[in-house]
N, C-alpha and C positions, 0 to 999 in steps of 0.2 A: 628208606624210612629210618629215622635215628631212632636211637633208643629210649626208653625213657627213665627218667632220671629217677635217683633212691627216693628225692621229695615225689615225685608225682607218682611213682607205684605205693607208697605209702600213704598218701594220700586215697589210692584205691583202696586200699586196702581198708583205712577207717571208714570210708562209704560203704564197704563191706559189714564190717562190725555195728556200723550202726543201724544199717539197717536188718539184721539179723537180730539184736540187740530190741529195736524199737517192736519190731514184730515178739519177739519173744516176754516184752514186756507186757503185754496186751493177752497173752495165754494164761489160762487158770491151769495149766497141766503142771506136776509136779515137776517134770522133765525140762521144762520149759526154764522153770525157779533155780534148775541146777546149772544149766548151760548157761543163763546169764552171769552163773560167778566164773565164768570163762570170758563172755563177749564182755561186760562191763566193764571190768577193771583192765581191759586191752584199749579202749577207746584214747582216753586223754594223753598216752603215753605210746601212741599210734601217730596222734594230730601232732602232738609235742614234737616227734622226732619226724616230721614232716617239716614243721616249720623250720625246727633246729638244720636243716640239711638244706635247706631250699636257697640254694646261692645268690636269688634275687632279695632274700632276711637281710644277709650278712650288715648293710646300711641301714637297716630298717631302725628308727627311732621308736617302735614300738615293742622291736624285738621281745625284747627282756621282760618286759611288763609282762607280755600276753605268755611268756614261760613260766612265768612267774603265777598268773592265772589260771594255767592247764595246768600244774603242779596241785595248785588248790584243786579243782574241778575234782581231779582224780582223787585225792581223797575226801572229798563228798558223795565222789560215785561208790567208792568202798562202803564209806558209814549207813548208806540209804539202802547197800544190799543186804542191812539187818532190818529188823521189826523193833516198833516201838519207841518209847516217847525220847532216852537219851541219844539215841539212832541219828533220829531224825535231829532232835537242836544239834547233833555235833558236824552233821552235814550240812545243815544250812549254817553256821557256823565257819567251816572248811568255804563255803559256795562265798560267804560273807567277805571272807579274806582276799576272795580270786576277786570276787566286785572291786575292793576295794584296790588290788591290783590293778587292775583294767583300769579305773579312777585315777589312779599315779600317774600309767603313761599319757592316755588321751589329756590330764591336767599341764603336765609338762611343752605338749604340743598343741597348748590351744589356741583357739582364735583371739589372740590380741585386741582384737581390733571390735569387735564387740563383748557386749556384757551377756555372759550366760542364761539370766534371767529372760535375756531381751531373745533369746532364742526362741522358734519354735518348738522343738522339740524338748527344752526344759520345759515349756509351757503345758507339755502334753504327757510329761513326767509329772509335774508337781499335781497335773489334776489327775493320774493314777493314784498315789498316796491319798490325797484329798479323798478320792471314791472308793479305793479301793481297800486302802491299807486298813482304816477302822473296820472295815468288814469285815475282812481277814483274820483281821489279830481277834474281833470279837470271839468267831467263829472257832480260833483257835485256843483262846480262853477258857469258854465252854468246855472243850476236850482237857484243857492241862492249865492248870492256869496261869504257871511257867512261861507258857509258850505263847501266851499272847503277846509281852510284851517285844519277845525274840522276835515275831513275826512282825510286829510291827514296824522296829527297827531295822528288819531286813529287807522289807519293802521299803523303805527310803534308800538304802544301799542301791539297792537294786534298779530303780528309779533314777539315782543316783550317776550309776554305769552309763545307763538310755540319755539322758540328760549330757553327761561330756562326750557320749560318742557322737552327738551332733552336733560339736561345737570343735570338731578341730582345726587347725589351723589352715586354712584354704590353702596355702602354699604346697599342699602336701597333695599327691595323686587324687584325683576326684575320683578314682575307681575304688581305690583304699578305702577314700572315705565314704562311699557309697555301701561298701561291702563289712565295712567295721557298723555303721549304722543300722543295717539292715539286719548282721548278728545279734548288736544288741537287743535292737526290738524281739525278735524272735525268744532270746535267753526270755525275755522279760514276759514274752508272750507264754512261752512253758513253764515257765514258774508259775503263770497265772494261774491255767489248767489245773498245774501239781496241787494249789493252795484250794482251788475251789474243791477240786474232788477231796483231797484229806480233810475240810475243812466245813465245807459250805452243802455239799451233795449227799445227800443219804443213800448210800449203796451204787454209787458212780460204776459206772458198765468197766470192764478189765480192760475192753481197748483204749480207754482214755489217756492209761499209761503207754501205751504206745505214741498217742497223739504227744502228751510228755517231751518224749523219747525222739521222738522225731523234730521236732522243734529245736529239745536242745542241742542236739548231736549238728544238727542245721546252723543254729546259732553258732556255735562255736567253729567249726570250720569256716563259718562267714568271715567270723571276727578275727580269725589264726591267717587268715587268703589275703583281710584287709591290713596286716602288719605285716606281712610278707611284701604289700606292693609299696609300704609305706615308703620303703627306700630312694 
């Protein structure tokens, strides 16, 4: 039986954390609020040096991008381990930048050969914004008034990400691209969660940030797995 390689025990290893992590999020126990400034700021910087070692990267056309993404990630997981209003715009701020990372490489390798619009999955981004985003940013208004229109712009970011990660260049692995699509969704899917409960739910149950938690940590190893096979 071989061994297994630095990428794929690292890779346990973040399956680890995040899911220690998700669970821990989801606890109203003091104890609980302390250990995630252990597990959280281990995650991005876990998955990072999984992909950075993983010899099937080294060709990967998405490489860099998606390092460049987790670099972000992690310090939005930092800023979001504080309370309150500057906390939160500077991590989804930090999350903004990795989006818009993500955005670079999947734009560099796109589908040529069709028009982005003409996709479905831009079609099924531009009507999250459409439904989703004015709700959002209302609802976040209400709270700060700052923060509406951050929130609104960041749901087109983010939208944004879902929208070119279905649009890459067919030439490239169908697995990649299966598993870079299926990240995004998810990112897109836990940010939704994140925004309704800070936002939209009066007294949202504590597991929900688990629900969160687990999505994203999901998402991101999707999308680190699909720049891995991009090569």
């Amino acid at each position: 039986m071989s061994r297994l390689t630095l990428s794929t025990r690292l890779t346990f290893a973040y399956l680890g954390l995040a899911a220690a992590d998700s669970w821990l999020a989801g606890s109203s126990r003091p104890l609980a609020a302390t250990s995630r400034r252990l597990t959280k700021p281990l995650l991005m910087p876990t998955l990072a040096a999984s992909l950075a070692t993983d010899r099937r990267a080294m060709g990967s056309p998405l490489r860099s991008s998606t390092l460049v993404a987790q670099a972000c990630g992690w310090g939005g997981d930092l800023m979001l381990l504080r309370h309150g209003t500057a906390a939160f715009a500077a991590g989804a701020g930090s999350f903004g930048v990795g989006h818009d990372a993500y955005v670079t490489g999947f734009r560099r390798h796109r589908d040529r050969g069709t028009r982005l619009r003409d996709t479905t999955t831009a079609k099924v981004a531009a009507g999250l914004v459409a439904l989703g985003g004015p709700t959002m940013a209302i609802g976040a208004f209400n709270q700060e008034k700052a923060l509406g229109p951050a929130v609104l712009g960041y749901t087109a970011l983010l939208a944004g990400m879902l929208a070119h990660a279905g649009h890459l260049d067919p030439t490239l692995p169908a697995r990649s691209r299966r598993l870079t699509l299926a990240g995004a969704a998810l990112f897109v899917g836990s940010d939704t969660v994140l925004g309704a409960g800070r936002f939209l739910v009066k007294n949202p149950p504590p597991r929900l940030e688990s629900v969160v938690m687990a999505t994203y940590t999901a998402g991101q190893l999707l999308l680190s797995k699909g720049a891995a096979l991009a090569g």
